[in-house]
C-alpha positions as CSV (number, residue, x, y, z in Angstrom):
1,X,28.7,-6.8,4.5
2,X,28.4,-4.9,7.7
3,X,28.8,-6.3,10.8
4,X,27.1,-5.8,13.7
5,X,27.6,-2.5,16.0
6,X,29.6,-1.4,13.0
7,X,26.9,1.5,12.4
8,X,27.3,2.6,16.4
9,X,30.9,2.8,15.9
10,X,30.9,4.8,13.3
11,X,28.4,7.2,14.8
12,X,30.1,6.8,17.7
13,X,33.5,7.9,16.4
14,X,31.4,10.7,14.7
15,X,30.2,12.2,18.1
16,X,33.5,12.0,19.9
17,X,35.2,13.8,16.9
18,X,32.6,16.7,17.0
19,X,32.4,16.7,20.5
20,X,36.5,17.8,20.6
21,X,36.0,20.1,18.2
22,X,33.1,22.0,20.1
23,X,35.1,21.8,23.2
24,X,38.4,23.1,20.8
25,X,36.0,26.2,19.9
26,X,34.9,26.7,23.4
27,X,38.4,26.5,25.4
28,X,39.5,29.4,22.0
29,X,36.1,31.4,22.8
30,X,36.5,30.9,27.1
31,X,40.7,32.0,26.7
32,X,40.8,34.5,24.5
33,X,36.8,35.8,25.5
34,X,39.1,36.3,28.7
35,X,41.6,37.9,27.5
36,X,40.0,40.6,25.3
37,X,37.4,41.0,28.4
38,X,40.4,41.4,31.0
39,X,41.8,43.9,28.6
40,X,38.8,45.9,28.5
41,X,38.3,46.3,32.5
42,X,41.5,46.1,33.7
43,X,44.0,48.8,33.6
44,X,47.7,48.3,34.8
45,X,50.3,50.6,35.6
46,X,52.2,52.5,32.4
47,X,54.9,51.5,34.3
48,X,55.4,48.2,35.7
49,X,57.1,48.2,39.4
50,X,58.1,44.0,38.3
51,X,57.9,41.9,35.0
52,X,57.5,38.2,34.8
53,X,59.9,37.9,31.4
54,X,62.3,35.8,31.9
55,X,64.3,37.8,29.3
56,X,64.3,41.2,30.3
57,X,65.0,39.9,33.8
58,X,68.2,38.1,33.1
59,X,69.3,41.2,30.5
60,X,67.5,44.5,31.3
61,X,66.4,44.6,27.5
62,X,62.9,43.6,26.4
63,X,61.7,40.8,24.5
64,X,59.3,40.8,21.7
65,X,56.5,40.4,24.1
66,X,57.4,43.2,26.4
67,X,54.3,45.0,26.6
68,X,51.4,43.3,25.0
69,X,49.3,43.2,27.8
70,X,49.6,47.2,28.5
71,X,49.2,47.4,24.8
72,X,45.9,44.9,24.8
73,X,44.7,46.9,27.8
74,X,45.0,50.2,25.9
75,X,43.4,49.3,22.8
76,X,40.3,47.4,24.9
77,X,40.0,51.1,26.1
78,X,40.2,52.5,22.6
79,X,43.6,54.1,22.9
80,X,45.8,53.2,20.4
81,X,48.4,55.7,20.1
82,X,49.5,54.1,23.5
83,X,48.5,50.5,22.9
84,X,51.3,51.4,20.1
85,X,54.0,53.2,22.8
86,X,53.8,49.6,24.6
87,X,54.0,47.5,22.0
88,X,53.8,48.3,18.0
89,X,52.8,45.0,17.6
90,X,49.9,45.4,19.7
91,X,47.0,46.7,18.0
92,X,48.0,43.4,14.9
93,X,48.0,41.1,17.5
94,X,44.4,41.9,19.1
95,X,42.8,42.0,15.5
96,X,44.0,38.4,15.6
97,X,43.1,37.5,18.6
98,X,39.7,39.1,17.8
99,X,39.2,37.2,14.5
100,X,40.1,33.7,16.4
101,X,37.0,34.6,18.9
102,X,34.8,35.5,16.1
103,X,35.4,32.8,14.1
104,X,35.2,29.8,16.7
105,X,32.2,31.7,17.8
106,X,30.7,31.6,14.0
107,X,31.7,27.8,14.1
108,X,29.8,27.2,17.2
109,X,27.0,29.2,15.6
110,X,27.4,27.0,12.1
111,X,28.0,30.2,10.1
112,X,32.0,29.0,9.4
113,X,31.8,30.7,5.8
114,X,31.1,34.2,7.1
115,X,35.5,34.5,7.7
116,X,36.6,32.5,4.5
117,X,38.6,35.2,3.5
118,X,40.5,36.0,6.4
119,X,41.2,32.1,7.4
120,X,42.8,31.8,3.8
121,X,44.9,34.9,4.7
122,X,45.5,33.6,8.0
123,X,46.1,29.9,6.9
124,X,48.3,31.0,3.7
125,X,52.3,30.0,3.8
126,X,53.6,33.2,4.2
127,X,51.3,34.9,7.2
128,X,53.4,33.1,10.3
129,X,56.7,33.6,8.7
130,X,55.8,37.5,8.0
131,X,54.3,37.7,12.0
132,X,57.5,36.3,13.3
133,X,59.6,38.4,11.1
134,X,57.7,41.5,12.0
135,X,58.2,41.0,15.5
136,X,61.9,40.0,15.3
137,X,62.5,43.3,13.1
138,X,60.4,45.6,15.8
139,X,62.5,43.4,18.7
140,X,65.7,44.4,17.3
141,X,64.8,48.1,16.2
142,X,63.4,48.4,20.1
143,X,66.7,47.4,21.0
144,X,69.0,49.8,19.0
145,X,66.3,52.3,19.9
146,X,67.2,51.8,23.7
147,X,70.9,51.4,23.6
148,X,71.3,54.6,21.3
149,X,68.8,56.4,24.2
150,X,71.4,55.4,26.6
């Protein structure tokens, strides 16, 4: 038998669980919306005259992330032979970020089936181990690449 207000909790719980996930799909579409938007209108210097990375401050050498947000910059202008100088990782890395706006903005728009096949690829066991190893491998060839210019 059901008791009472039993219904209204359930619809209740209902609402507040769709509610987080609409606000999960609008923080992805608001951050990286910003992002790829930034990347487009904003150029910065090929050069940087300061860097924020902890890493490269304390030992003079990059870290994997050492210059994703020139490379970003360059391909939201459509260069990527320098988007790739900055970072080879770059280019990978903004298709991603690309397909996680398009995809919380299909979800948003109830078309979630449109990107099946790149969710499973995204979503399959071996995609985050072969994004970290990638950019470990192009970390460490960067490196040897700058001690052997030196």
């Amino acid at each position: 038998m059901l008791k009472p207000g039993a219904t209204f909790g359930f619809w209740k719980s209902l609402l507040n669980l769709l509610t987080k996930k609409l606000q999960a799909h609008h923080s992805i579409l608001v951050l990286i919306g910003g992002v790829l938007v930034i990347s487009i209108v904003w150029t910065p210097p090929d050069e940087p005259n300061f860097t924020l990375c902890g890493f490269k401050n304390l030992t003079g050498l990059p870290c994997p992330g050492c210059g994703l947000t020139r490379s970003f910059c360059a391909i939201g202008k459509g260069d990527i032979y320098k988007a790739m100088h900055f970072n080879a990782l770059g280019p990978a890395l903004y298709l991603l970020a690309a397909y996680f706006w398009i995809a919380a903005l299909l979800r948003l728009l109830n078309r979630p089936l449109l990107l099946e096949k790149g969710k499973a690829l995204i979503y399959s066991k071996y995609f985050l181990p072969l994004l970290i190893t990638s950019m470990l491998a192009f970390w460490i060839i960067r490196i040897l690449f700058l001690i052997a210019q030196k």
